[in-house]
C-alpha positions as CSV (number, residue, x, y, z in Angstrom):
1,X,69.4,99.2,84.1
2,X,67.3,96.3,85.1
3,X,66.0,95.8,81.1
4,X,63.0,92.6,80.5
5,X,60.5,92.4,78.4
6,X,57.7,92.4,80.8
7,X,54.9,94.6,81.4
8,X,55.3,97.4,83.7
9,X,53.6,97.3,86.9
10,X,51.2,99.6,87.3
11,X,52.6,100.9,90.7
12,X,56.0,101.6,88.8
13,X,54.5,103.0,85.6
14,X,51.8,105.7,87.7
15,X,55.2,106.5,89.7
16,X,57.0,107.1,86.1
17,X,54.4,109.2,85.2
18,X,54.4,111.7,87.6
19,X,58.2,112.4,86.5
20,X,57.3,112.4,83.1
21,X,54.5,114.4,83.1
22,X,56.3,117.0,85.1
23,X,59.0,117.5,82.4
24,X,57.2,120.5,80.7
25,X,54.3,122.4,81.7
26,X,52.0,121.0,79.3
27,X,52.5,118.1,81.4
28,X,49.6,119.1,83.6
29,X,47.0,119.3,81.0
30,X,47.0,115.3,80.8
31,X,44.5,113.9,82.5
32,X,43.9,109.9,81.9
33,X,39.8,109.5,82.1
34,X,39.4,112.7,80.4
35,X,41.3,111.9,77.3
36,X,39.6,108.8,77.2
37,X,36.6,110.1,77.4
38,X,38.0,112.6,74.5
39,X,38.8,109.5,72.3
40,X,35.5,107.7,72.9
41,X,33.0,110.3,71.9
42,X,35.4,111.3,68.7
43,X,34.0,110.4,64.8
44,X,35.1,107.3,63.7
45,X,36.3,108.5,60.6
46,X,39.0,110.1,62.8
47,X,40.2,106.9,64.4
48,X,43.3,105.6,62.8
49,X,42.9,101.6,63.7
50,X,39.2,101.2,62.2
51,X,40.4,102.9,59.3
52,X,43.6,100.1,58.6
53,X,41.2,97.6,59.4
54,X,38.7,98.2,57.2
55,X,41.2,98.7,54.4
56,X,42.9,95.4,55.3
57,X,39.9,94.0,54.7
58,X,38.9,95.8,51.5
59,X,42.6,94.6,50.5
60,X,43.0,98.5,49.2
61,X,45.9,100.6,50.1
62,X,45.7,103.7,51.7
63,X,47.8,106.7,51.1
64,X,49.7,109.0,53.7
65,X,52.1,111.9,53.6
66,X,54.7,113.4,55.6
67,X,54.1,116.9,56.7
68,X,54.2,118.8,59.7
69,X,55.0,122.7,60.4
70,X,55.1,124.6,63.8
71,X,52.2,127.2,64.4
72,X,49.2,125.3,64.5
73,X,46.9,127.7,62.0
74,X,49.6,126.9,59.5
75,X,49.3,123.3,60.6
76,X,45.7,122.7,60.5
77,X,46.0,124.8,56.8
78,X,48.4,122.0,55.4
79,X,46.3,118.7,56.9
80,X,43.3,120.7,55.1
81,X,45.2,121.0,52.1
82,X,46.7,117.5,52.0
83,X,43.3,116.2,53.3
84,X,41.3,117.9,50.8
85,X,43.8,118.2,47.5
86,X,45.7,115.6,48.4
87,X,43.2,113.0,48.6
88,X,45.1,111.6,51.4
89,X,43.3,108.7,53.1
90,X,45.6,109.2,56.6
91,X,47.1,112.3,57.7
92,X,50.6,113.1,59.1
93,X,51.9,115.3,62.1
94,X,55.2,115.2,61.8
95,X,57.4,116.6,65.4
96,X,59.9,119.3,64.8
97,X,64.0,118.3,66.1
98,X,64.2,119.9,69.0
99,X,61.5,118.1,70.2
100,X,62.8,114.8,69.0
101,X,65.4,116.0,71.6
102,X,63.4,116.9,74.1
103,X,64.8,120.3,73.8
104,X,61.2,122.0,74.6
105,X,62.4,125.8,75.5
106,X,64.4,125.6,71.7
107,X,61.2,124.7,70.3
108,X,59.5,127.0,72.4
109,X,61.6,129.9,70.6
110,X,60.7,128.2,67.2
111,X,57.4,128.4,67.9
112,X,57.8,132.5,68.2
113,X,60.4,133.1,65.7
114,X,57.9,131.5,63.2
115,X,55.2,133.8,64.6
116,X,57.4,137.0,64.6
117,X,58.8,136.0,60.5
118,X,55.8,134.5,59.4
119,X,57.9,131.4,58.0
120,X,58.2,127.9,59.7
121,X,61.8,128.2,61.6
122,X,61.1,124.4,62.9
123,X,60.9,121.3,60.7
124,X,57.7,120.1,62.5
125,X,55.0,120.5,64.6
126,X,56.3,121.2,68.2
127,X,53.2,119.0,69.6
128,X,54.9,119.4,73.6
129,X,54.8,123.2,73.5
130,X,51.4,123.5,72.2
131,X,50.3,120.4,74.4
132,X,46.9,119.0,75.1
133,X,44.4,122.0,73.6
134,X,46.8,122.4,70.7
135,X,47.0,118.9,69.5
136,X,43.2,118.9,69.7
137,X,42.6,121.9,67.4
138,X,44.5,119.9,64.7
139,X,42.3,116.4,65.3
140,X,39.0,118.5,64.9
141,X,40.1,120.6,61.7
142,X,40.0,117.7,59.7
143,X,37.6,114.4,58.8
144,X,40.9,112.1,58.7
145,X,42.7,110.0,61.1
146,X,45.9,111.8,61.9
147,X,49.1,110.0,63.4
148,X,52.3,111.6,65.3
149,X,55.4,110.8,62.9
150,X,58.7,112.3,64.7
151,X,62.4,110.2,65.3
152,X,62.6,110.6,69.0
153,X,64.5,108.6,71.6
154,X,62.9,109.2,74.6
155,X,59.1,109.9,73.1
156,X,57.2,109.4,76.7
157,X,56.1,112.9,77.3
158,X,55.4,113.2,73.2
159,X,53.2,110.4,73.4
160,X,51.1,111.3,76.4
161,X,50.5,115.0,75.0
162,X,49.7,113.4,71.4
163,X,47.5,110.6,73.3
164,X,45.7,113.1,75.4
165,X,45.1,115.5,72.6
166,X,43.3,112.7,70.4
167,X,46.3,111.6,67.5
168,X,44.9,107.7,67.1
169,X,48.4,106.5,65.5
170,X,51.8,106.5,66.8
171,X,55.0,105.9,65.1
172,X,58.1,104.7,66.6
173,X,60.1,102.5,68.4
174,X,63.0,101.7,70.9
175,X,65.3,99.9,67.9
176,X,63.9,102.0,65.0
177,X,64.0,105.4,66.9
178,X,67.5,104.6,68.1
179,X,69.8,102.9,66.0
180,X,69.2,105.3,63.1
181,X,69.1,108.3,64.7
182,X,71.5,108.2,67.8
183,X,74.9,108.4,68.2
184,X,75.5,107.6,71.6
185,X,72.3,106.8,73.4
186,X,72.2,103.2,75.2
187,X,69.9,100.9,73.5
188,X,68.7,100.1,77.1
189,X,67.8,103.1,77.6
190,X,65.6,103.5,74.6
191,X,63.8,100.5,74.8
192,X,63.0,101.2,78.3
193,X,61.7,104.3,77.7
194,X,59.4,102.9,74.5
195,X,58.2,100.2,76.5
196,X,56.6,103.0,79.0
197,X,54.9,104.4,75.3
198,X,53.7,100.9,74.5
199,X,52.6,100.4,78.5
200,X,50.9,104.1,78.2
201,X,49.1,102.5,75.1
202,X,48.3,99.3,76.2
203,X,46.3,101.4,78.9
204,X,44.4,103.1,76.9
205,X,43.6,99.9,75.2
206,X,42.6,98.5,78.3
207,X,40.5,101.1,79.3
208,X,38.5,100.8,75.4
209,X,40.4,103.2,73.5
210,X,42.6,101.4,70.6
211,X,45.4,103.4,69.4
212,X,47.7,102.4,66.6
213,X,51.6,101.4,67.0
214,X,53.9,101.3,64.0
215,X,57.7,100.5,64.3
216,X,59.4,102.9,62.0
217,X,59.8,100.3,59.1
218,X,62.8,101.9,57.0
219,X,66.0,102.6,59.4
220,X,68.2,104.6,57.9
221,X,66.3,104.1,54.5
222,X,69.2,103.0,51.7
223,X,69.9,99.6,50.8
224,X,68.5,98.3,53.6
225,X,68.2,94.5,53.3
226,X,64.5,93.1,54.3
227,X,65.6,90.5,56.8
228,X,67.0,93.7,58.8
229,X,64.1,95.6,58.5
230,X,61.9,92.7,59.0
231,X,63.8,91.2,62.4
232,X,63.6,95.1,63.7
233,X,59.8,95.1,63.6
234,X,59.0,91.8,64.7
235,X,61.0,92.7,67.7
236,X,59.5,95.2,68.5
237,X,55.9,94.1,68.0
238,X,56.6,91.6,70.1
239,X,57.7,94.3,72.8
240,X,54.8,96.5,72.1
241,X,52.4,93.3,72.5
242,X,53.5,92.4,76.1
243,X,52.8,96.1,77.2
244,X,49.5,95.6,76.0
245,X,49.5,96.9,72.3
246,X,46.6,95.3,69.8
247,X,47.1,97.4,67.2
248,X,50.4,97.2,64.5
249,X,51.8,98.1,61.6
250,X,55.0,97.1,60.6
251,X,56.7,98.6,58.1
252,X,59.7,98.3,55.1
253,X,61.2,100.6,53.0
254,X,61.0,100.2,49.2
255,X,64.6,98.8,47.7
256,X,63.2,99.1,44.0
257,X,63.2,95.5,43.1
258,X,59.5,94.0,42.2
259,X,59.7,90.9,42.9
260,X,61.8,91.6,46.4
261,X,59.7,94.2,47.6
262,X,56.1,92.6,46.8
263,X,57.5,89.2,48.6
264,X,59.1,91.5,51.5
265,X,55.6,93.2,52.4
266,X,53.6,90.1,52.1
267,X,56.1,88.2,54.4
268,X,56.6,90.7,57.1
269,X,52.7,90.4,57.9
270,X,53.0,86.6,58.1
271,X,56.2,86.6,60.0
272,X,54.8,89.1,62.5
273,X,51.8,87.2,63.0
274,X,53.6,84.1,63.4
275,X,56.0,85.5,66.4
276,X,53.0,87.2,68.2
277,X,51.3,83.8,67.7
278,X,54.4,81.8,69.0
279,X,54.9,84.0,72.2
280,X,51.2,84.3,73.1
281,X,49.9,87.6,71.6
282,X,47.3,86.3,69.2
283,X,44.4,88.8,69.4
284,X,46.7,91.7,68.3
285,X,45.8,93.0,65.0
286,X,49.1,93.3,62.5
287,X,48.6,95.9,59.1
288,X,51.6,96.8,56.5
289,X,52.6,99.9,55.3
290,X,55.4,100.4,52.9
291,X,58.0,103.2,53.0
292,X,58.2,105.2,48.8
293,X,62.0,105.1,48.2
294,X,64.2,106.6,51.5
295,X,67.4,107.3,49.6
296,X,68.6,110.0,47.3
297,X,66.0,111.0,44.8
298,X,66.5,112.7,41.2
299,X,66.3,116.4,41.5
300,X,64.2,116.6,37.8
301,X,60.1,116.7,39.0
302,X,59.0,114.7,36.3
303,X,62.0,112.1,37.1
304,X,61.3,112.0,40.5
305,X,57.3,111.3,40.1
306,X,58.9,108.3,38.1
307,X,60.4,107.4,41.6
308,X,56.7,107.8,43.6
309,X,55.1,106.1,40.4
310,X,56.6,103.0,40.9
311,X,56.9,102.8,44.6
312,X,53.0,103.2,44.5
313,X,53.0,100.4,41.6
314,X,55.1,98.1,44.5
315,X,52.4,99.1,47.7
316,X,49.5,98.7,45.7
317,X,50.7,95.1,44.2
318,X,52.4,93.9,47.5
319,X,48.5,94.9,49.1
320,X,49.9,96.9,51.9
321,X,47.7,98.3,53.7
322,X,49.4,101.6,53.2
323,X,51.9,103.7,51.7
324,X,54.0,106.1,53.2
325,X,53.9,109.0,50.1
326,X,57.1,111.2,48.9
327,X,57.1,114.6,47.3
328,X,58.8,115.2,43.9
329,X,60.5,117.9,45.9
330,X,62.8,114.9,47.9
331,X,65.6,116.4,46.5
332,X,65.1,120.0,47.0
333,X,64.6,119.9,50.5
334,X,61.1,119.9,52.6
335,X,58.2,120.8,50.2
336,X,55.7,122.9,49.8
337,X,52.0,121.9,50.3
338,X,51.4,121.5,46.9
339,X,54.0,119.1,45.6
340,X,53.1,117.1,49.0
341,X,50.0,117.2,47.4
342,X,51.1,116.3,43.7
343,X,53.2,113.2,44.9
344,X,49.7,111.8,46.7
345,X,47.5,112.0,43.9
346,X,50.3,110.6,41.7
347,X,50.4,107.5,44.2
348,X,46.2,107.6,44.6
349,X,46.5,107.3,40.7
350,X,48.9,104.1,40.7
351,X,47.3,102.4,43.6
352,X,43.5,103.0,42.4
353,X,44.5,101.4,39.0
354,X,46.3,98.4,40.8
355,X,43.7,97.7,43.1
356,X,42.0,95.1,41.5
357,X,45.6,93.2,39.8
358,X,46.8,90.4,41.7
359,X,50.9,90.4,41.1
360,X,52.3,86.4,40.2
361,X,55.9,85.8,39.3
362,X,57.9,82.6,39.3
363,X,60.6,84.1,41.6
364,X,58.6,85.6,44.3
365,X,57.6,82.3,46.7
366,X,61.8,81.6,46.4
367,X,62.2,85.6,47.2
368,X,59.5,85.1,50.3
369,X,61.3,81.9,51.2
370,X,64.8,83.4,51.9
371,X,63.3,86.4,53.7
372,X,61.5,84.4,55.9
373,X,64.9,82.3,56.4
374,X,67.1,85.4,56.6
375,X,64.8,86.8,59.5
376,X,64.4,84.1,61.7
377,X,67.8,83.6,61.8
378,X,68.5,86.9,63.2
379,X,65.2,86.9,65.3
380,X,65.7,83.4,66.6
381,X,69.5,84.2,67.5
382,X,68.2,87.4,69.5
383,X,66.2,85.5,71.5
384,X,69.0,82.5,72.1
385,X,71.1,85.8,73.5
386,X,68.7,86.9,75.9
387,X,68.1,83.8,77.3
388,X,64.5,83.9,76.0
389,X,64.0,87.7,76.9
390,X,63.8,89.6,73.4
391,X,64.6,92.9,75.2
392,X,68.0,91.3,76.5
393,X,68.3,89.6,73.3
394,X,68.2,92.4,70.7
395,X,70.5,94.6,72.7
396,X,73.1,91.9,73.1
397,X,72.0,90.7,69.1
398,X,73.2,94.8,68.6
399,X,76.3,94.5,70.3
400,X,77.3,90.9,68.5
401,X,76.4,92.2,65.3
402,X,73.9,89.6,65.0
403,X,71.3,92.6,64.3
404,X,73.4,95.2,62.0
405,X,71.5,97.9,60.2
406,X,73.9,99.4,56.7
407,X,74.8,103.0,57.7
408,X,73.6,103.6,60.6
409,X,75.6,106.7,62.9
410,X,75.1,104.7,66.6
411,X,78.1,103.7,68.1
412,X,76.1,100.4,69.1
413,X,75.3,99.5,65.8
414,X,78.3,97.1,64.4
415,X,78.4,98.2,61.1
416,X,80.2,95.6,59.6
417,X,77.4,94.4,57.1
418,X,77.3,96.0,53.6
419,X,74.8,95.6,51.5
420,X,74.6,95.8,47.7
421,X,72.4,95.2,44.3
422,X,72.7,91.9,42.4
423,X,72.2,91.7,38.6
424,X,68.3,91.9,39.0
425,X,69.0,95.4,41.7
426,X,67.6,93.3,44.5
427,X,69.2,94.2,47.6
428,X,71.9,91.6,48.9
429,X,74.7,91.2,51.5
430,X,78.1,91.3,49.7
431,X,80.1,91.6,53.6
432,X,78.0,89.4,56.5
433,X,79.7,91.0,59.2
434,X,78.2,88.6,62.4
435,X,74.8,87.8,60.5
436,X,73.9,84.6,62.0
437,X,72.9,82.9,58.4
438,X,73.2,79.3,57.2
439,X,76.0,78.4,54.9
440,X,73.5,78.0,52.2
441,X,72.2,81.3,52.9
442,X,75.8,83.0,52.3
443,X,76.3,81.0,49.8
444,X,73.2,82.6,47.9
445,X,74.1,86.4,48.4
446,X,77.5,85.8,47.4
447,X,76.6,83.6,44.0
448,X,73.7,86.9,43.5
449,X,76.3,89.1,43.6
450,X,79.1,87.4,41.6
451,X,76.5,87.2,38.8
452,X,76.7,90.9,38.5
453,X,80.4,91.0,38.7
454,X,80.9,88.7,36.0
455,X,78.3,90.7,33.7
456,X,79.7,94.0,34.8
457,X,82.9,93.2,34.2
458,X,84.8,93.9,37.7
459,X,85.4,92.5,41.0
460,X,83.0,92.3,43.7
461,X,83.6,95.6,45.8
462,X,82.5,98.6,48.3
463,X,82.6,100.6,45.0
464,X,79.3,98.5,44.0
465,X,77.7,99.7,47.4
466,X,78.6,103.3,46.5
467,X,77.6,103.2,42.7
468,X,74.5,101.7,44.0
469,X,73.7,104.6,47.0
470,X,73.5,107.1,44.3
471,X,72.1,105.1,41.2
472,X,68.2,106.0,41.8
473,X,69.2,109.7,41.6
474,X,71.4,109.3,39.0
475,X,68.2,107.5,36.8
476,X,69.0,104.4,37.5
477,X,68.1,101.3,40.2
478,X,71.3,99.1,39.5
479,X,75.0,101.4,39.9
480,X,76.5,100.0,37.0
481,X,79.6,101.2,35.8
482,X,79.6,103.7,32.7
């Protein structure tokens, strides 16, 4: 495969989209100047990119769920609820599995057995099978901007259904929607295929319709260090950008440590800016949302609304733009409309009484300092690998282990790096793998996590990095020993 970050012709991308539009049926309800016509004449109030920006602005967070279930009266019935009880500022539409695998005619059977039980037998809304008319009757039951949230590798038919039937915000990525949640799909392949979503985007851009593009910000959502997180989104910002993409939000996953997740959302804007300014793209507009806690949660309600409580605290001090919201249900399983609901009012609470609080600590410029270090290593070195091409660079950065992401199930991904807490339960690197850092750099993480060797009593170990998987759900952020 012939893999550069450049823009796709638009001979080459109209040929693509005759194949890809002919995958599934539904297929032949897109039609280009119609949807944009369809986005042009919709409220504002249901356009997801004026609504970040105007938050941005207003330095408030906003609030956002996940949520999605397969027959689209039940649907429209939980963005209502969530809308309405929920208080959510941004609604979600999250895509069922077999979707995510483009497994349509499963999904179409999903869709009935739900019908014929009267229960959701998908974990998501099927958005391909219901296609263009469907997706619209979920963007006019509700007053809120609504974006696709799904996991899939090869998302091109997804996104021009979700496009044509009006979602303004789309979530996702070539790096993001592969490495944690492939085994053995080519990294190629997948940024190939999101480059035709961010080329399908950057048309619609083009022709006055500005839809949002956020790189799923978490990866495989435990332990992951910033810098990882961080040198995944720039990437693929910068990707998105050259297909014509003005719209981004880049995103992290809360680790639990204050001061290191305030300093990581407030320098993953400015590092994202300062690559898209570097390469050219300076008109594109970059927002923040952080990820509530990814990893196990406490299975007691009121122990787990501790967890959303201060993961809202973190979003609201750190002045992301918004929050992605979790259930005290996490550890159940998927929740019901109400606790959805509980967990976003909890988070509404926290972030409407840390609006107007600025957050100051001595350590956080030295925590900002080594993030931005830590990511332009890894960054820089991708681009050194490619030659100067970032989409050559990151897939051979992959393959070196210059880019490794902690527990992730592709056979690409190196997995050689383990992180771990240090005495304060900020998240650091006790094995490097092939992380291209400075001596000074290594010599930092490994001093961290000696400190909490020495006051825990015991070598420095994998047994840390388990102790510490499970701590939050145990009660605690740090895995100490008993």
């Amino acid at each position: 495969m012939d893999l550069q970050n450049r823009r796709i012709p638009d001979d080459e991308f109209a040929k693509l989209r005759k194949e890809v539009l002919a995958q599934w049926p539904t297929g032949r309800d897109v039609e280009l100047e119609e949807a944009v016509a369809y986005h042009k004449a919709m409220p504002e109030d249901r356009i997801f990119s004026k609504k970040l920006i105007a938050a941005k602005a207003a330095h408030r967070t906003l609030i956002q769920p996940r949520a999605g279930v397969p027959v689209i009266e039940e649907h429209i019935k939980l963005m209502q609820y969530l809308q309405d009880q929920g208080e959510a500022d941004l609604l979600p539409t999250t895509i069922d599995s077999y979707t995510r695998q483009n497994r349509y005619e499963e999904a179409e059977n999903g869709i009935a057995e739900s019908i014929r039980l009267g229960r959701a037998m998908l974990n998501g809304f099927p958005a391909v099978n219901h296609g263009v008319a469907g997706c619209r009757r979920i963007i006019e039951s509700v007053h809120t901007p609504i974006q696709v949230r799904h996991g899939t590798p090869d998302a091109r038919l997804l996104t021009e259904i979700a496009y044509a039937g009006g979602f303004t915000s789309y979530e996702g990525g070539g790096i993001s929607y592969n490495l944690p949640y492939c085994k053995n799909v080519p990294m190629e392949r997948t940024i190939r295929d999101w480059q035709y979503v961010d080329r399908l985007t950057g048309l619609y851009e083009e022709m006055g319709v500005s839809i949002n593009r956020e790189p799923y910000g978490p990866l495989t959502g435990t332990l992951v260090p910033p810098c990882i997180s961080h040198a995944v989104a720039v990437v693929e910002a910068l990707l998105a950008a050259e297909q014509g993409v003005k719209n981004i939000t880049v995103g992290y996953g809360q680790c639990g440590n204050l001061v290191q997740d305030i300093a990581a959302i407030r320098v993953l804007e400015e590092l994202t800016n300062e690559y898209l300014e570097r390469y050219g793209y300076g008109d594109v507009v970059v927002t923040t949302v952080l990820h509530q806690w990814m990893g196990g949660f406490p299975a007691d309600e009121a122990k787990a609304f501790g967890v959303i409580a201060t993961g809202s605290l973190i979003a609201a001090l750190s002045k992301a733009t918004k929050v992605i919201v979790k259930s005290p249900h996490e550890a159940l399983g998927i929740p019901t409309m109400e606790a959805n609901a509980a967990g976003l009012r909890c988070t509404k609470q926290v972030v409407n009484m840390m609006a107007d609080q600025v957050f100051q600590n001595d350590n956080l410029e030295q925590e900002k300092e080594i993030i931005r270090q830590e990511t332009r290593c890894i960054v820089d070195k991708c681009f050194e690998l490619g030659g100067g091409d970032i989409a050559v660079g990151v897939c051979r950065g992959v393959e070196a282990g210059v880019l490794d992401v902690p527990f992730a199930p592709c056979r690409a991904n190196a997995g050689r790096m383990l992180p771990c807490r240090d005495n304060d339960g900020a998240v650091r690197i006790l094995n490097m793998g092939d992380l291209p850092f400075t001596q000074d750099l290594k010599d930092f993480h490994a001093a961290k996590i000696n400190e909490r060797a020495k006051a825990e009593k015991r070598e420095a170990s994998f047994q840390m990095v388990i102790d510490d998987v499970y701590a939050i759900s145990k009660g605690r952020l740090v895995g100490r020993p008993r």
